[in-house]
C-alpha positions in Angstrom: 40.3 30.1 67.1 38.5 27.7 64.5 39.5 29.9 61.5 42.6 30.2 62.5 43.2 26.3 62.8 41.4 25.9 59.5 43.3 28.3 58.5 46.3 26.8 59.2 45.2 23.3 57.5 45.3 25.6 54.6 48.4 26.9 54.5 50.3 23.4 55.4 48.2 21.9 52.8 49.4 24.6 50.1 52.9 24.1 51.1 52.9 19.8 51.1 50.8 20.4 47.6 54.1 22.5 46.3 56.3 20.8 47.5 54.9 17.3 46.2 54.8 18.8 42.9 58.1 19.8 42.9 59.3 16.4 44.2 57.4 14.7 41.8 58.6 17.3 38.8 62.4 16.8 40.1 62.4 12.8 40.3 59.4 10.8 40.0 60.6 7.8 40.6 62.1 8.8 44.2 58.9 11.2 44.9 56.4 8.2 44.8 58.6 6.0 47.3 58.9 9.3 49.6 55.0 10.8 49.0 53.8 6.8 49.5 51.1 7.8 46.3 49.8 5.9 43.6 51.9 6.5 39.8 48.1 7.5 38.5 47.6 10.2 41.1 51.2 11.3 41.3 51.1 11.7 37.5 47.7 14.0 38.2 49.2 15.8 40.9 52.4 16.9 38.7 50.4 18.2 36.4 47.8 20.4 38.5 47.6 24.3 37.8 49.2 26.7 40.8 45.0 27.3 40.6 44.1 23.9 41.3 46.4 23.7 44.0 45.1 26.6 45.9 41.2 25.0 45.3 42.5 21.7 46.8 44.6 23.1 49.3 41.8 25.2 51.0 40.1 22.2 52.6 39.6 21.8 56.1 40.9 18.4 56.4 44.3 17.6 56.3 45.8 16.1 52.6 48.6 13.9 53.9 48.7 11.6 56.5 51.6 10.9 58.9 52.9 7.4 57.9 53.6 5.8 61.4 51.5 2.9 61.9 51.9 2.6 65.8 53.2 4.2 69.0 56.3 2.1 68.4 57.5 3.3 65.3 57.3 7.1 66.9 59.2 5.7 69.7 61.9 4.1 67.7 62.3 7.1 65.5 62.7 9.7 68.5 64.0 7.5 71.7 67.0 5.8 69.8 70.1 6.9 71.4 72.3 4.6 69.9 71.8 5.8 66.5 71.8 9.7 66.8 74.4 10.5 64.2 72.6 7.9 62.1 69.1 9.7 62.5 67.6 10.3 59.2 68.4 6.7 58.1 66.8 5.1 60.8 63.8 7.4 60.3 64.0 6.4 56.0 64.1 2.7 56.9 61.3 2.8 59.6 59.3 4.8 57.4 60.0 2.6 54.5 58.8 -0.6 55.9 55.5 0.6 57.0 53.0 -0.8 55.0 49.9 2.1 53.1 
């Protein structure tokens, strides 16, 4: 059960790792504001080897971290009935306005 989770953690951390790169490789400017990272780091990032991704990725601890600050954002972004059609915006202005 354990390697399986950790497992897991691997292969979501592979897969963020990707596609940060590729975010970053497309549009820089828009990757930072959506990854939340540092110019320095992002900059590092973009330029790691398909190898150093794998090393990094195979941790056991998760590389991201989910950018709601409080039960209330997560309630806003999935409890707001009025603004179903207008969904992802909501969710890019909450998530926007939290602070790192």
């Amino acid at each position: 059960m354990l390697n399986s989770a950790i497992g897991e953690i691997q292969e979501i951390n592979l897969s963020y790792l990707l596609l940060a790169q590729r975010l970053l490789k497309e549009d820089f400017a828009t990757a930072l504001f959506r990854l939340k990272l540092d110019e320095s780091l992002a900059s590092k990032l973009a330029s790691l080897t398909a190898k150093q991704l794998t090393r990094l990725a195979r941790s056991n601890q998760f590389l991201f971290r989910l950018n709601l600050e409080n039960p209330i954002q997560l309630e806003q972004l999935t409890n707001n009935k009025r603004a179903e059609n207008l969904g992802h915006i909501h969710t890019a202005l909450l998530m926007s306005s939290s602070v790192n």
